[in-house]
N, C-alpha and C positions, 0 to 999 in steps of 0.2 A: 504494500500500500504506500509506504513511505518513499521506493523508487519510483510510482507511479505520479503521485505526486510531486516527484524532484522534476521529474519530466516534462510534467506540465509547466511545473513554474517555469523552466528555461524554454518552453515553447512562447508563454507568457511574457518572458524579457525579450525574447527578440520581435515578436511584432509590439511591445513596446517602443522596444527601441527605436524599428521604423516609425511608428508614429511620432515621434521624438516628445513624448511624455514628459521623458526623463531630462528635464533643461526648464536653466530660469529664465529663458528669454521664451518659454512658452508658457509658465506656470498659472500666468496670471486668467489667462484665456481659454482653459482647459475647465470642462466637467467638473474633472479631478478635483478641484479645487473646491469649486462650490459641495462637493459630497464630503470633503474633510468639516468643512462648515457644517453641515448635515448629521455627520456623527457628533462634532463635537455639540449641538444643540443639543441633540438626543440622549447622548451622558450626562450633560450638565457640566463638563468637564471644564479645567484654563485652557484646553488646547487638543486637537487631534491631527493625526499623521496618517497618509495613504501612499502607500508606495507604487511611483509610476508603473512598476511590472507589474501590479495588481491591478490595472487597468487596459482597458480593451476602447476600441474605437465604436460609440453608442450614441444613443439621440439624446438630443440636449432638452429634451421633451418628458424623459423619464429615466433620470440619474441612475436608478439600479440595472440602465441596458450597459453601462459603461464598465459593466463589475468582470473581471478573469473567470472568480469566485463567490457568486452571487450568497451562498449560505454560509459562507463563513460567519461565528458568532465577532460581534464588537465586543472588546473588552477594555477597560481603565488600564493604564500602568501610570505609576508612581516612578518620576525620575526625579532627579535632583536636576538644579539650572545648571551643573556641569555635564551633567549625562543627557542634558536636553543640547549643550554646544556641541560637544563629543556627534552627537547623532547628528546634528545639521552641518559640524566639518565631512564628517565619512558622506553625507548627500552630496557636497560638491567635489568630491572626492577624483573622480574621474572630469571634472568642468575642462574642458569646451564640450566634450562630448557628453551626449545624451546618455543615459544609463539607467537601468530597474531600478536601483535603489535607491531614488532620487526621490524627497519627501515631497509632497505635496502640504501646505500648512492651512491650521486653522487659529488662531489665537499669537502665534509667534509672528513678527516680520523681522528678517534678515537684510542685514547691510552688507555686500560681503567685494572684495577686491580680485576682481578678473588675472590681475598680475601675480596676486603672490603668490607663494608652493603651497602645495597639496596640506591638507592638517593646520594652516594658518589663513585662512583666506577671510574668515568671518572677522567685520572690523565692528560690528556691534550687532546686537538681539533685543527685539523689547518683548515684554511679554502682557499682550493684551494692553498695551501704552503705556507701561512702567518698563525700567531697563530689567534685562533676565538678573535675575537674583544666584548666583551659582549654589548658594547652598540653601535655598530654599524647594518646596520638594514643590511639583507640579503635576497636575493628574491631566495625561494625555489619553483622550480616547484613538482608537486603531483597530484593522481588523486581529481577530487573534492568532493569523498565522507571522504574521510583525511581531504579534506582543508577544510572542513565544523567541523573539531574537532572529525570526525570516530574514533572509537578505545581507545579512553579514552582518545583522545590527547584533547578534548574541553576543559580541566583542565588548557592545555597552551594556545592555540587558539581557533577562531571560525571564523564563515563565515566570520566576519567584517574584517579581515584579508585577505580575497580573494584579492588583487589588479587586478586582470585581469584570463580571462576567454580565453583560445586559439582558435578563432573563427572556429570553423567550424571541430576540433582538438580533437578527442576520444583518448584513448588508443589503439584503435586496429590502429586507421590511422597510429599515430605518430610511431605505431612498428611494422605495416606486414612489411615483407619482413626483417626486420632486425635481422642479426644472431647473435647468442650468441659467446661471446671473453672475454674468462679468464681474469680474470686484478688481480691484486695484492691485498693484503685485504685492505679493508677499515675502519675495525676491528681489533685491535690489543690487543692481550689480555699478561696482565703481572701478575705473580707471587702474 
């Protein structure tokens, strides 16, 4: 089951990739975006993350056609403001190119510098309009094969980080019907 599933997800990154999901100079404009919004209402959460390889090319007409993985449960994790930089340096990790594991946000906007090396590029974070707090803890909603560390994010977290499970609450419930709405980036890229 868990080969089958490895499967899919690299079948998942790469027509991500084609669609180039995974990039901040498209973040802003994407589905993707407004269904991170979507989860994070629905948790009640400071913040949620969707990973561009968990997304497919869908109508802007009804958010859960855009899902890899329509059933997946949403789940909370509990990071610290350092484990929330930690995860948005490894999303620009691979920048200029497109890539799966490139965050989509709800709650956080990023400022970050197109020049400098891989692991420093973020020059500031707010979180929900105050600056990220690093030692203060934050509850991100995501789907739960993320919150389980998907994607190469287990290097920052792992299941034990789950706080709560949204009972009864997939990806496809929390976004039929929900239409796509431009927002501003959440992505900002500097010189």
């Amino acid at each position: 089951m868990r080969l089958r599933n490895s499967l899919a997800l690299l079948v998942s990154l790469s027509a991500s990739l084609a669609l180039a999901q995974g990039s901040p100079e498209t973040a802003a404009h994407l589905p993707s975006q407004a269904a991170a919004d979507a989860l994070r209402s629905a948790a009640g959460t400071d913040a949620a993350f969707i990973a561009a390889g968990l997304v497919k090319e869908g109508s802007k007409d009804d958010l859960a056609t855009i899902l890899q993985y329509p059933t997946d449960e949403v789940v909370v994790v509990s990071l610290t403001g350092a484990q929330v930089k930690q995860a948005l340096e490894r999303s620009l990790s691979f920048y200029p190119q497109p890539n799966g594991s490139f965050l989509q946000l709800s709650g956080f906007e990023v400022v970050f510098s197109k020049s400098a090396a891989s692991n420093s590029r973020i020059v500031s974070i707010t979180a929900n309009g105050a600056r990220l707090d690093e030692s203060k803890t934050y509850t991100v909603a995501m789907p739960a094969n993320l919150g389980r560390g998907g994607l190469g994010y287990f290097r920052i977290w792992d299941k034990s980080k789950i706080t709560k499970t949204l009972t009864g609450a997939t990806l496809e419930s929390v976004l039929k019907g929900k239409k796509y709405v431009e927002t501003s980036p959440r992505w900002v890229a500097q010189p």
